[in-house]
C-alpha positions in Angstrom: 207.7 48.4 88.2 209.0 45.8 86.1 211.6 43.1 87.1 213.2 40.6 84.5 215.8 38.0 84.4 218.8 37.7 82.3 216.7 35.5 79.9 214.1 38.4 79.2 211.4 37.0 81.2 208.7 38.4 83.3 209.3 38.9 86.8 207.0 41.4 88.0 203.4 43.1 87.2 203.5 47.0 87.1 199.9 47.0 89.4 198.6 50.3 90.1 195.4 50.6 92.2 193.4 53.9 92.3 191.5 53.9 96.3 194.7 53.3 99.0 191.5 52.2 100.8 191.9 48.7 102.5 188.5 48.2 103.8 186.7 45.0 102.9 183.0 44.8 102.9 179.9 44.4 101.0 180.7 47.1 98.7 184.5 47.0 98.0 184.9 47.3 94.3 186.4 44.5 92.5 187.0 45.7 88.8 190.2 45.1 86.9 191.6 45.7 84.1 194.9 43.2 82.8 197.2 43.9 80.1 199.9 41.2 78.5 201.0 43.0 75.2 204.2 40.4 75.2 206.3 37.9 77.0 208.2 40.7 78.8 205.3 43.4 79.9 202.3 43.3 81.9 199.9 46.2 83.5 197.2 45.6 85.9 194.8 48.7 86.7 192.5 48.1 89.7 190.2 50.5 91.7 191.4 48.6 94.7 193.6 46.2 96.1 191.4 43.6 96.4 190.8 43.8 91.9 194.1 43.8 91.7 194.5 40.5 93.9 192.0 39.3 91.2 193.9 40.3 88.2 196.9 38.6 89.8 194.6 35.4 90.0 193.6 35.6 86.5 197.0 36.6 85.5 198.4 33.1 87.1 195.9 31.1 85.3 197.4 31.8 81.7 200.2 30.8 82.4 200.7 27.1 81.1 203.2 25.0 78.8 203.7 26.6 75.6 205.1 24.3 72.4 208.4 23.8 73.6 206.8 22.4 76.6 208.2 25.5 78.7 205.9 28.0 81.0 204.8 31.0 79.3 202.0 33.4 79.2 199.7 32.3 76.7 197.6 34.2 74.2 199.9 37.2 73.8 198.6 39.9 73.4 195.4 40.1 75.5 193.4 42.8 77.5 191.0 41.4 79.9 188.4 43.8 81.9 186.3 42.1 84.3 184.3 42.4 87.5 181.8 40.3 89.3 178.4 39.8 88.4 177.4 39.9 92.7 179.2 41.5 95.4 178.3 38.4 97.4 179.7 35.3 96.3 179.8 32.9 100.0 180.8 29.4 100.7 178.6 28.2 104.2 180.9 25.5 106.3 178.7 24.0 108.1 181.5 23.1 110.9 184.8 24.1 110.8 186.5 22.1 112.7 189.7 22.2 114.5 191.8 20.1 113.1 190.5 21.9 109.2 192.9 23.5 107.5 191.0 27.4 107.0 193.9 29.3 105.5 193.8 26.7 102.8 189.9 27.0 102.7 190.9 30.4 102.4 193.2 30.4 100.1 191.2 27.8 97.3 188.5 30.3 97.9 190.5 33.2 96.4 191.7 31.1 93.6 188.0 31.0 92.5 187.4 34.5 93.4 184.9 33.9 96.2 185.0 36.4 98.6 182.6 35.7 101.3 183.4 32.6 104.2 180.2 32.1 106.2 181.1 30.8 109.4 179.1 29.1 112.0 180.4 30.2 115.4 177.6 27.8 117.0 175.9 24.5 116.3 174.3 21.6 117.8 177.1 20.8 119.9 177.1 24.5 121.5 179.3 27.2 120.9 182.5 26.8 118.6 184.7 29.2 119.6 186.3 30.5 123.4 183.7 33.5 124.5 185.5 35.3 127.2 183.0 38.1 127.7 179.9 36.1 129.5 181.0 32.8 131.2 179.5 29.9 129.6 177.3 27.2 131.6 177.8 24.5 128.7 182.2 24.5 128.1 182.4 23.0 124.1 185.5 24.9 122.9 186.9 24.8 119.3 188.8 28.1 118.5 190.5 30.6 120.6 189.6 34.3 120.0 193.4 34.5 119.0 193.3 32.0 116.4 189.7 33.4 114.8 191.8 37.1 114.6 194.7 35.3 112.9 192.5 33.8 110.6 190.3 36.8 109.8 193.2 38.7 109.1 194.5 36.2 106.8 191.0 36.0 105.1 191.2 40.3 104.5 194.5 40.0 102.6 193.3 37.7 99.8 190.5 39.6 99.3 187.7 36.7 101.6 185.4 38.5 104.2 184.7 35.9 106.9 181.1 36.6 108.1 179.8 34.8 111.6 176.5 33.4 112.2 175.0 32.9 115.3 172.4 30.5 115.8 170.0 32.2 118.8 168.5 29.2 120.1 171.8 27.8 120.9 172.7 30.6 123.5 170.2 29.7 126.4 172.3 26.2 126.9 175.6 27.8 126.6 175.1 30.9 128.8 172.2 29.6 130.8 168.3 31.3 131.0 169.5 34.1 133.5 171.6 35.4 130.7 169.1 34.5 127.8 165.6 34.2 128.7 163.4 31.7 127.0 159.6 31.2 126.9 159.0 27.9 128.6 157.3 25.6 127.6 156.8 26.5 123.5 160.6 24.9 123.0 162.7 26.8 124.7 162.2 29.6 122.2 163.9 33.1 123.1 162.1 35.8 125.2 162.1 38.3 122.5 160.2 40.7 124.7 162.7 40.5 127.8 165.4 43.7 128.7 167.7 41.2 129.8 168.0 39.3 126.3 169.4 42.6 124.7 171.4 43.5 127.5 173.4 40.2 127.2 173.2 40.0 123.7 175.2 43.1 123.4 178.2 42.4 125.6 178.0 38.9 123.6 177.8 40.9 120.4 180.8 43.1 121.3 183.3 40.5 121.5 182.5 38.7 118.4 182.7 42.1 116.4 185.9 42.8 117.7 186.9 39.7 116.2 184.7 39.4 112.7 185.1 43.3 111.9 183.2 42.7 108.5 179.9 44.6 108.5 177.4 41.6 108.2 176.1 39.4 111.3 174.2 36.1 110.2 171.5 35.2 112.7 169.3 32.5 112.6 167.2 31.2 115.3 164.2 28.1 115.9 161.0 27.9 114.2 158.3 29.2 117.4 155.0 27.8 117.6 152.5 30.0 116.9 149.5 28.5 119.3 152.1 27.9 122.2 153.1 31.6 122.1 149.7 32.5 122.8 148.3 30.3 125.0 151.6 31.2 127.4 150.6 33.5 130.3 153.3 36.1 130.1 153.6 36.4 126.2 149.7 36.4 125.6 149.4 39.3 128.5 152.5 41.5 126.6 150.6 40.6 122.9 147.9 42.3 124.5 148.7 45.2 126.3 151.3 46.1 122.9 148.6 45.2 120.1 151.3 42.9 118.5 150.7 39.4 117.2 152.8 36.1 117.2 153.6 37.2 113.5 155.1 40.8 114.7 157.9 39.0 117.3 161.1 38.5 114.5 160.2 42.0 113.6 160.1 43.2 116.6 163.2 41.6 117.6 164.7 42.6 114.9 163.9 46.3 115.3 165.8 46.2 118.9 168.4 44.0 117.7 168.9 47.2 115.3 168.3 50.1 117.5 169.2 49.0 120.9 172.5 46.6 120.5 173.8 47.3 117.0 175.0 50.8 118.0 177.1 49.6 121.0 179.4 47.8 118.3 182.8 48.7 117.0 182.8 49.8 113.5 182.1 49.5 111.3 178.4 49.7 111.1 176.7 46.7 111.3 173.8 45.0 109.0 172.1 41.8 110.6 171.1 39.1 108.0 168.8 36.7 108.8 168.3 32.9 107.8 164.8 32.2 105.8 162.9 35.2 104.5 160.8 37.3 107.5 159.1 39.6 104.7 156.2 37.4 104.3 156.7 34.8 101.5 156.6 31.1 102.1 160.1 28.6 101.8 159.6 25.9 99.3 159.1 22.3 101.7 161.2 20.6 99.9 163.7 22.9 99.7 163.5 23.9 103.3 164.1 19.8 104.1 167.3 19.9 102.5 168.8 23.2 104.2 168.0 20.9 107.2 169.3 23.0 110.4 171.1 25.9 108.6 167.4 27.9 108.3 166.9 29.1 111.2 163.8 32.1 111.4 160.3 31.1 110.9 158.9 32.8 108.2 156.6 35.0 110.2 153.9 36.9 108.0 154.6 40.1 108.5 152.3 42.1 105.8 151.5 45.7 107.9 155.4 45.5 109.2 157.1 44.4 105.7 157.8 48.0 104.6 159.3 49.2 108.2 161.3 46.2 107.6 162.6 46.8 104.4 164.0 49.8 106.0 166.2 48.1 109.1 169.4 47.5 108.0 168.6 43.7 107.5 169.7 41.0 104.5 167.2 38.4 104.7 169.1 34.7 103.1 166.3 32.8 101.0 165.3 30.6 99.0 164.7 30.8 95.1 162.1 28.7 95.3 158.1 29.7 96.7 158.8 32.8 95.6 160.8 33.8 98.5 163.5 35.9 96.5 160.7 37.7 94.5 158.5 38.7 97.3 161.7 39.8 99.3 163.1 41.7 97.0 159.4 43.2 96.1 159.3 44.7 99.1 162.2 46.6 99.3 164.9 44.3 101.2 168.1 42.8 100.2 168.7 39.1 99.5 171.6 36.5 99.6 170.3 33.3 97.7 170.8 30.5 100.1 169.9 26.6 99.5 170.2 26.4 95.9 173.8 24.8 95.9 174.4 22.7 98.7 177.4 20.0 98.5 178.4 17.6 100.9 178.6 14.0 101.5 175.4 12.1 101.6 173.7 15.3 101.8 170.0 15.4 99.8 169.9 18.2 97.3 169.0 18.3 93.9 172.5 17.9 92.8 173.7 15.7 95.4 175.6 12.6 93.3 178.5 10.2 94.0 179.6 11.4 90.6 180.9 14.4 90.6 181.3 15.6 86.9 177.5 14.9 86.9 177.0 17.4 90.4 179.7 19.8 89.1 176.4 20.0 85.9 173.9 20.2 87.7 175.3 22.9 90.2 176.7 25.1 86.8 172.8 25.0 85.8 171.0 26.4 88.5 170.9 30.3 88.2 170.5 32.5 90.9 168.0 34.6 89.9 164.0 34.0 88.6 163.1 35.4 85.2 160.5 37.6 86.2 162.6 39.9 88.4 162.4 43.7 87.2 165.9 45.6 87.1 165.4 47.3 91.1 164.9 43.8 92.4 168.0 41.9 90.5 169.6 45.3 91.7 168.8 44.4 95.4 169.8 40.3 94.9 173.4 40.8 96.5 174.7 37.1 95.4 174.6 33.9 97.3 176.1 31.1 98.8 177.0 27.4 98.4 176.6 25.2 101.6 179.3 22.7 102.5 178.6 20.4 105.0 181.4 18.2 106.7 180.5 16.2 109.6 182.5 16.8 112.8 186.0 16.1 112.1 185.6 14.3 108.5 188.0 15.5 106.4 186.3 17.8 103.6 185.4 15.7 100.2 187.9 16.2 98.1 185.8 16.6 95.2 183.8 19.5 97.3 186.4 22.0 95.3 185.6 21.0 91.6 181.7 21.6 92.8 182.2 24.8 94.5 184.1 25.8 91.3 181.0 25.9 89.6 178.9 28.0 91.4 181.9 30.4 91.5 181.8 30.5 88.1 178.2 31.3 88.1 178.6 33.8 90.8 181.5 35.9 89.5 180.9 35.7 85.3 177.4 37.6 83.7 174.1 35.4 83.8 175.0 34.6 80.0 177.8 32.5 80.8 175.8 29.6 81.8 176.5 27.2 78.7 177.5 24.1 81.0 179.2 22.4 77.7 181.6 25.2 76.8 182.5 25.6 80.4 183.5 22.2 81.6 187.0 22.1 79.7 187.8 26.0 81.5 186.5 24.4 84.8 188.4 21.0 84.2 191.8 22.9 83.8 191.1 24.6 86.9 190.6 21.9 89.0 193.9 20.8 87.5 195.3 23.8 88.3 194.5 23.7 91.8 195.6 19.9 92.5 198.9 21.2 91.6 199.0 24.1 94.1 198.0 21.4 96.6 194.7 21.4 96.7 192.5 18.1 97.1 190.4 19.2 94.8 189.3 15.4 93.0 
């Protein structure tokens, strides 16, 4: 319970945690309580294990140099209770590659208590991982399903989720059109109404949940043109003969994504979030511009279907901006804030800077949330996510950790703790902190 050494000092935690429950998901409970009464005791009370990897976090960071220049905990005695203000607090890689180090990605993310890795399994360049279940047309390997597992698993014991997202459009060139049928020519857009496309996309499905056993599945697909849809032979005689419009088709995807191909996975039970709101509300241009190729769904207005939607286990990713969140959250649906942090090299955001002590202030001020929001909607804003983008094999900036820092902050502490001024010196200590336990982080 409590180990010390022959000079009285503290050796070991006495860490009791209440669920024996080691499931990580969406709504794991992340409360803790710490206790440091003196030099030689400490307590650590958690619901589960994944708090109590958070108390040890915030345990380690007061520990510093006390006056005779020796480590010690500092502030004897404190009692610190916390929790996070979202359950969703996500860092979006835009390409992992190979050669990355992830269990240090991973492990720099737990230092900052973000618990959510949102990682694309496909991109321009085709699939980014070794599908064994359908044979690919287009061979672009990165990871093996072995090395995804080790790193999942890695991921689940410091307390990070890793959550794939699959961009649709890209599956037509990997697998081929027999496997994923497209409407030719409006872009090469999926054939949302074809049996085949949810027959394939459930053995596809089956292996990557194997694998990525959290319950959340990003999707995100092409924007489809509206007139081409229509003026296309097949689509226009289905439209008719099933009353739908082109604004009904990412519903009604979605509704047999649910019902038909969801069930056939391993649990645990799965939710499908979606890139770009599909509830109606219109994506801020500018904002959309700088997301660049991470949105993925057009926002299809979808008025009469918006409630049946709202029902489907969906989380839509949105915008703050053009009253995305609001509307989304107004009708019922769960949202991930998406675009609002966005860090990367030469990468056009609203905080994009060469220096970063001016990015790490602008990133601290944006809040996730509008103003207006009534207690059921914030209730029903989940968290959100800060977008890294590294071009294929550059090394990640090494100031990308000191930015990302901020928007953990944000993420994890109450909307009240947004005093930019009082928080730099915290923040500045911890990117200290993690330069010394190896981290390139500026």
């Amino acid at each position: 319970r409590l180990n010390l050494d022959s000079n009285g000092t503290l050796s070991k935690c006495v860490v009791r945690v209440a669920d024996p429950d080691e499931r990580l998901g969406p709504s794991t409970q992340e409360r803790y309580l710490l206790s440091v009464q003196s030099q030689s005791s400490c307590d650590i009370v958690a619901v589960t294990l994944y708090g109590a990897i958070h108390a040890l976090e915030t345990f380690s960071q007061m520990i510093g140099p006390d006056e005779l220049n020796s480590l010690a905990v500092l502030h004897v005695p404190f009692t610190i209770e916390d929790s996070p203000r979202f359950e969703h607090r996500g860092m979006s890689v835009e390409w992992v590659h190979p050669d990355f180090d992830v269990k240090q990605i991973v492990d720099t993310m737990a230092q900052n208590k973000m618990n959510v890795l949102h990682w694309h399994l496909t991109g321009s360049d085709g699939l980014r991982f070794e599908s064994l279940a359908i044979r690919p047309v287009n061979i672009n390997h990165g990871h093996s399903m072995a090395s995804l597992k080790e790193y999942v698993s890695y991921a689940k014991l410091r307390g990070v989720r890793v959550v794939p997202e699959i961009n649709l459009a890209i599956l037509p060139r990997v697998f081929g059109t027999h496997s994923f049928p497209v409407i030719e020519p409006c872009g090469g857009v999926l054939d949302v109404t074809s049996d085949a496309l949810y027959d394939h996309l459930t053995v596809f499905l089956v292996e990557i949940a194997q694998v990525f056993q959290d319950p959340v599945l990003y999707f995100s697909s092409q924007p489809a043109d509206a007139s081409c849809l229509e003026k296309h032979p097949g689509t226009a005689a289905w439209l008719e003969e099933t009353g739908f419009t082109t604004a009904d088709l990412a519903g009604y995807f979605l509704e047999r994504l649910t019902s038909q191909v969801l069930p056939h996975l391993p649990p645990p039970k799965r939710q499908v979030a979606v890139i770009r709101n599909i509830f109606g509300a219109r994506n801020s241009p500018a904002v959309t511009d700088n997301v660049g190729d991470v949105a993925g769904f057009e926002n299809y207005p979808l008025p009469s279907r918006a409630e049946t939607l709202a029902q489907l286990p969906v989380l839509s990713a949105v915008t703050k901006e053009g009253e995305d969140l609001a509307h989304t959250v107004g009708v019922g649906a769960s949202s991930v804030v998406f675009g609002e942090w966005i860090v990367g090299r030469n990468v056009e955001s609203r905080c994009d800077s060469d220096d970063w002590q001016q990015a790490w202030f602008c990133l601290y001020a944006v809040e996730a949330t509008p103003d207006d929001l009534s207690a059921a909607q914030l209730a029903r804003v989940k968290g959100g996510t800060v977008t890294v983008f590294a071009a294929d094999g550059q090394r990640l900036d090494e100031t990308m950790w000191t930015r990302v820092s901020a928007v953990a902050e944000r993420l994890w502490s109450k909307a009240s703790v947004n005093d930019s001024g009082t928080a730099w010196p915290r923040l500045e200590a911890h990117a200290c902190r993690m330069s010394q336990r190896g981290v390139k982080a500026g």
